[in-house]
VOFIMAR-632001 format. One record per residue (C-alpha): residue number from 1; x, y, z. Coordinates in Angstrom, 2 decimals. Layout:
<nodes>
NODE	num	X	Y	Z
NODE	NUM	X	Y	Z
...
</nodes>
This chain:
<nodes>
NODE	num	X	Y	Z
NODE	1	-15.12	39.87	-27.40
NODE	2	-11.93	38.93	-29.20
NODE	3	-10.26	38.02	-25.74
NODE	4	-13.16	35.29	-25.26
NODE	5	-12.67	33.51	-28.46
NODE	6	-9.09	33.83	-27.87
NODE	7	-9.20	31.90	-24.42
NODE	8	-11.75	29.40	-25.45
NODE	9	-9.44	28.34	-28.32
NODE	10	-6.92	28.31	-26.22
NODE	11	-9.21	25.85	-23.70
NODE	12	-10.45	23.79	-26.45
NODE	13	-7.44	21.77	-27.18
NODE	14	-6.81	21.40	-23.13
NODE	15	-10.64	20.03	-22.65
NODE	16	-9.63	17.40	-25.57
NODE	17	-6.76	16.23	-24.20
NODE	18	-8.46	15.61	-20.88
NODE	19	-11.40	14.28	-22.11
NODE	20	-8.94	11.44	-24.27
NODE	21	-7.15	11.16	-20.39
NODE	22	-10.19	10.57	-18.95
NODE	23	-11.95	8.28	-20.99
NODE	24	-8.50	6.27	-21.31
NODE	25	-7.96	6.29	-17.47
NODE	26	-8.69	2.72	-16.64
NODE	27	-5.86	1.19	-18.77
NODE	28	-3.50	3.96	-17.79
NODE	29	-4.51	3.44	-13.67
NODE	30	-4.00	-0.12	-14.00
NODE	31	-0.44	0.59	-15.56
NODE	32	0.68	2.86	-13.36
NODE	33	-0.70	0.61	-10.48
NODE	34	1.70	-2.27	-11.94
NODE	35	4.57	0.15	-12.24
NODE	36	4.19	1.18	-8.66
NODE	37	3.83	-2.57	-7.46
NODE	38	7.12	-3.41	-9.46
NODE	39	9.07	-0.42	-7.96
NODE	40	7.77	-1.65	-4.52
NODE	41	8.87	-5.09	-4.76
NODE	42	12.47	-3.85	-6.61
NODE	43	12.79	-1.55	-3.41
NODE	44	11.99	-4.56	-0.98
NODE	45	14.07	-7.41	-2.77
NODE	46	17.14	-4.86	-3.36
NODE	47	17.59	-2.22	-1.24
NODE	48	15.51	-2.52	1.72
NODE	49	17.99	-5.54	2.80
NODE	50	20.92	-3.51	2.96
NODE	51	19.46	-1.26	6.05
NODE	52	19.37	-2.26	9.25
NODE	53	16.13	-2.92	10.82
NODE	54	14.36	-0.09	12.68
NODE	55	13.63	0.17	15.99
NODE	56	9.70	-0.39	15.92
NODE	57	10.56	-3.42	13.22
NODE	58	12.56	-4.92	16.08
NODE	59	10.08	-5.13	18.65
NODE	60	7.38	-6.23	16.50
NODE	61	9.58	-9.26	15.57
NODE	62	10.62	-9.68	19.41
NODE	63	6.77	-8.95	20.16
NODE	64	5.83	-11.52	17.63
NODE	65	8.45	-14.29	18.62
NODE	66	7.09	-18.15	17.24
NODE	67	9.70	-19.64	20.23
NODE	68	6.97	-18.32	22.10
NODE	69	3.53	-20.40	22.17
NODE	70	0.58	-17.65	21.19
NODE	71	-0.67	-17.54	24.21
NODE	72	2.17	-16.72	25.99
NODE	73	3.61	-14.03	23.74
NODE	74	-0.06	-12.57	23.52
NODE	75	-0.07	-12.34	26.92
NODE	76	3.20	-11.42	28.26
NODE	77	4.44	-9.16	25.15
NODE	78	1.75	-8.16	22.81
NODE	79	-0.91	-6.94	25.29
NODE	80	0.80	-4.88	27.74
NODE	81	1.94	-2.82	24.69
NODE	82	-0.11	0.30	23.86
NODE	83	-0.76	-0.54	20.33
NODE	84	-3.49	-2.15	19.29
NODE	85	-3.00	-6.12	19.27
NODE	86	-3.38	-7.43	15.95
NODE	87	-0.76	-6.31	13.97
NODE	88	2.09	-8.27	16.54
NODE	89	-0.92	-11.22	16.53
NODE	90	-0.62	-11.36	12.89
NODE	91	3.06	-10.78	12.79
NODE	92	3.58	-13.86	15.12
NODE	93	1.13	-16.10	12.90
NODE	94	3.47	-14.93	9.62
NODE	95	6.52	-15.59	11.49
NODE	96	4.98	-19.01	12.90
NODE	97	4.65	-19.70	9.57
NODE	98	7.85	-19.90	8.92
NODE	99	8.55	-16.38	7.45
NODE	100	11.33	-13.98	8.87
NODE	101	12.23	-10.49	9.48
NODE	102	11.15	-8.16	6.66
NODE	103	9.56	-10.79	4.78
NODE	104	7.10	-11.63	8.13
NODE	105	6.08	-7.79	7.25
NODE	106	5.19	-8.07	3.75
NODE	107	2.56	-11.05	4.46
NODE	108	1.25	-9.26	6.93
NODE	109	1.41	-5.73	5.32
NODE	110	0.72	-6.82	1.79
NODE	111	-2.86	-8.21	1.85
NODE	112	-3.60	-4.96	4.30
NODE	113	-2.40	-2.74	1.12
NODE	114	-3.71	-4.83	-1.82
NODE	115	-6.98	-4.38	0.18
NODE	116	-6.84	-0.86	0.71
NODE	117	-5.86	0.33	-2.87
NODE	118	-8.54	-2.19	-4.06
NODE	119	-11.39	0.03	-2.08
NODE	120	-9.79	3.13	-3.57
NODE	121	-9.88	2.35	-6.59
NODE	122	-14.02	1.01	-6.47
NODE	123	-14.79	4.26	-4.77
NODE	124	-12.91	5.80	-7.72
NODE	125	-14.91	3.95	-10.34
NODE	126	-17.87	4.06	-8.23
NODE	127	-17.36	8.21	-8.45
NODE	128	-16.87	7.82	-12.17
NODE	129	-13.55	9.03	-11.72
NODE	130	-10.58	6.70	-12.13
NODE	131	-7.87	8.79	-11.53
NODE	132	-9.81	9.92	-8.01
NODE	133	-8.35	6.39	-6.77
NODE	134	-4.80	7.43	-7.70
</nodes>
């Protein structure tokens, strides 16, 4: 019987510190959601322009050319590949735009992820759970 006790001291201060963690995980999310964004962006601004582009990054920006009118780039590039054709649709529009390489990516990419962690992180709340959404 002394084992028991033992353990459920032993618990007691874990099942405090959780509950504090869990009824603090909203501001804590949201932080480490900024932190990740700013490490994202420092990676992209810094370090991701000293690499060379990859092979797949090339032919999406070929794919997507703006020299090309839509119609003919949709139709002569972007369809006969096997992907699906939206993502070298919407690279095209970003790079018609006036945006370049990389950069062409992140409009296209970022809304795509801002949406995606945004339905995460409902679900998460939506479970009652926070920290399920990271």
């Amino acid at each position: 019987m002394s084992n028991t006790s033992t353990a459920s001291v032993a618990v007691d201060p874990v099942a405090r510190i959780l509950a504090v963690a869990r009824d603090r995980s909203g501001p804590i999310a949201i932080c480490a959601l900024i932190a990740a964004l700013a490490v994202f962006i420092v990676f992209h601004a810094i370090e991701l322009p000293k690499m060379g582009l990859w092979t797949d990054e090339l032919f999406s920006l070929w794919a997507g050319d703006p020299k090309l009118s839509f119609g003919e780039a949709f139709g002569k590039r972007i369809l006969p590949d096997t992907n699906a054709p939206f993502y070298f649709s919407a690279v095209w529009f970003a790079q018609a735009a006036g945006f370049e390489g990389r950069v062409a990516f992140l409009v296209v990419n970022l809304p795509l992820i801002a949406i995606a962690l945004g339905l995460m992180i409902w679900r998460g709340r939506l479970a009652g759970h926070m920290t399920l959404a990271l």
